[in-house]
C-alpha positions, 0 to 999 in steps of 0.5 A: 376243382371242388375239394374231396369229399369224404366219401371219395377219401374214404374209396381211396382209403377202402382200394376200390378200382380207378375207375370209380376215381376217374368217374368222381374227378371228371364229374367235377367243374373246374372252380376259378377261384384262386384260393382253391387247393393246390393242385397236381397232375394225374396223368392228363388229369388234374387233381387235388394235390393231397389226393394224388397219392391215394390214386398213385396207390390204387394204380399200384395195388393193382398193378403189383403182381404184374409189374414186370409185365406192366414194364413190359408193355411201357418199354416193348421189355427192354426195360431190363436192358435199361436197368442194367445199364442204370447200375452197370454206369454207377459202378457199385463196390468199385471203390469198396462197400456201399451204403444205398437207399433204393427208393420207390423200388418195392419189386427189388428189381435195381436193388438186386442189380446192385447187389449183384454188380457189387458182388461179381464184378468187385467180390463185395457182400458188404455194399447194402440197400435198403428199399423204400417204398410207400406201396406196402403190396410192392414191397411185399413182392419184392420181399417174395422175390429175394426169399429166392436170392443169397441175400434173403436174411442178410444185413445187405437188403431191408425193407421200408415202407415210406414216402419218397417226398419225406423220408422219416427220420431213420433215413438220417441226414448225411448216411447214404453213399448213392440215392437210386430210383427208377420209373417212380419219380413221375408218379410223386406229388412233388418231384422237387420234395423228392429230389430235396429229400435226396439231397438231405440223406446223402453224404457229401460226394454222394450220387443221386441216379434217377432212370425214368421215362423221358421225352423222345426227340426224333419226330419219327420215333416220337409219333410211332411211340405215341401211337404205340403208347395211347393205342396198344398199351392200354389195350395190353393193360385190358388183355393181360391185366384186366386193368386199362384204367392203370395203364392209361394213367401210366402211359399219360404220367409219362407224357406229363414228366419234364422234358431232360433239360427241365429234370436235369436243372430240377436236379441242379436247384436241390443242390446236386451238381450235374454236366452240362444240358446234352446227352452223356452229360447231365442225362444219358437218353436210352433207345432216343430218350424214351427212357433216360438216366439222370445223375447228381452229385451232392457238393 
C-alpha cells in the first residue's frame, strides 16, 4: 500500500463523497515491503492505518441526518428494541446516581435511554452523561434532538467532541461508573486503544457494555442476512439516502468485526472481567448474534 498523498489528505480533510476514496484506494498496488505503514481495514478495504478516520468520518457526515434510517435498514428497524434492551440490562439508577461516558454516541440515541430508565423506573434526575463523539455533525444532531427533552440545559447530558481511542485528559482516570457504546466500536482504528481507554476513565467496579453488530451462527440465518445485507441494503442506501458508498462500507465493517469469543477476550486482555465464552455470559446475541451485547467489569 503506497503512502497517502497529499491531495488525497487534503479530499479527506475538504468532506468530498466516498467515492472519490474508494476510487484513489483501488487504484493502489499493494507494496510488499515490510516496513510500509501499518495499515487497517475499511470495510473490505485495506487501508493505511492514519487514513481510516477521515474515511470513518465522510461516512458519517453523510449519513448523520439520516442515522435512524441507516440503523434501520442494517437491523430491518429492531435496533431500538436492541437499544432498549442494552440499557434496560444495565439497570441505570438502581443503586442510586450514576456517572456515565456514552461514547461514539453523537445521536444521543443510548444517552437518552439512560436517562429515561434512570428517571422512570428509580425516580433518579441525578445520573449524568456525557456523549463523546469524534463526528462534530453527530453531535450536532443529537444536540438538536435533546433541545426536544427535560434534559436540554440541564447538568444531566454534555456534549463532547473526541476520539474514542484517546479520550483528552477531561475524561480523568478512575471517574466514571459505566462506559457505554453502541454500533461504534467497529469503525475505530484500534478497537484494543478503545477498550484500553475504557479501562483508563473507569472506576474500579465499573462497567464497560458494548452493543454492536456481531456474527450470526446459524447457517440458515447467516446466508438470508447475508443475502439481505450485500443485496438490499446497499441499494436502500442508493434509494433513500442517495449514498450506496456508505452503506456498502457499513455493511462490510461488520463482516470484518471479531466473531464474540474474539471481542470478549479483547475485552479480557485490557483488563476487564467478563463470564464465561457462551451466550448470557460474556456476551448476550440478539436476534441469533446479528447484534450482541458485550460487558466488563473493571477490577
Amino acid at each position: 500500500m503506497q503512502p497517502l498523498t497529499g491531495s488525497f489528505k487534503r479530499s479527506l480533510a475538504s468532506g468530498r463523497t466516498l467515492n472519490s476514496a474508494f476510487r484513489y484506494l483501488h487504484s493502489q498496488t499493494p507494496s510488499n515491503n515490510p516496513n510500509t505503514q501499518k495499515t487497517t481495514s475499511f470495510g473490505f478495504q485495506t487501508v493505511p492505518e492514519d487514513a481510516k478516520e477521515g474515511l470513518v468520518k465522510n461516512v458519517f457526515d453523510s449519513v448523520a441526518s439520516k442515522y435512524d434510517l441507516m440503523n434501520d435498514a442494517t437491523s430491518l428497524g429492531v435496533h431500538r428494541l436492541w437499544k432498549d434492551q442494552f440499557v434496560a440490562d444495565l439497570k441505570p439508577g438502581r443503586n442510586g446516581p450514576l456517572r456515565c461516558l456514552d461514547v461514539a454516541g453523537g445521536t444521543g440515541d443510548i444517552a437518552l435511554r439512560i436517562l429515561d430508565y434512570a428517571r422512570e423506573k428509580y425516580a433518579d434526575r441525578e445520573t449524568t452523561v456525557e456523549i463523546v463523539d469524534i463526528n462534530a455533525q453527530m453531535l450536532n444532531e443529537g444536540y438538536r434532538r435533546f433541545k426536544q427533552t427535560m434534559y436540554h440545559n440541564t447538568p444531566q447530558v454534555s456534549f463532547h467532541e473526541g476520539n474514542a481511542q484517546e479520550l483528552s485528559e477531561k475524561f480523568a482516570d478512575n471517574s466514571y461508573d459505566l462506559y457505554t457504546i453502541a454500533f461504534g466500536i467497529r469503525n475505530c482504528t484500534s478497537v484494543p486503544a478503545v477498550l484500553s481507554e475504557a479501562y483508563r476513565v473507569l472506576k474500579p467496579g465499573g462497567t464497560f457494555a458494548c452493543l454492536e453488530f456481531s456474527r450470526v451462527n446459524n447457517p440458515v440465518l447467516s446466508t438470508l442476512y447475508d443475502q439481505y445485507s450485500f443485496s438490499i441494503i446497499p441499494l436502500l442506501g442508493t434509494i433513500l439516502a442517495g449514498d450506496r458508498t456508505s452503506y456498502q462500507y457499513l455493511v462490510e465493517s461488520i463482516r470484518k468485526f471479531p466473531p464474540q469469543p474474539e471481542f470478549a477476550q479483547m475485552i479480557r486482555d485490557a483488563g476487564f472481567r467478563t463470564g464465561t465464552d457462551v451466550d448470557g455470559g460474556a456476551w448476550t446475541d440478539l436476534w441469533g448474534g446479528v447484534a450482541c451485547i458485550h460487558t466488563g467489569v473493571k477490577l
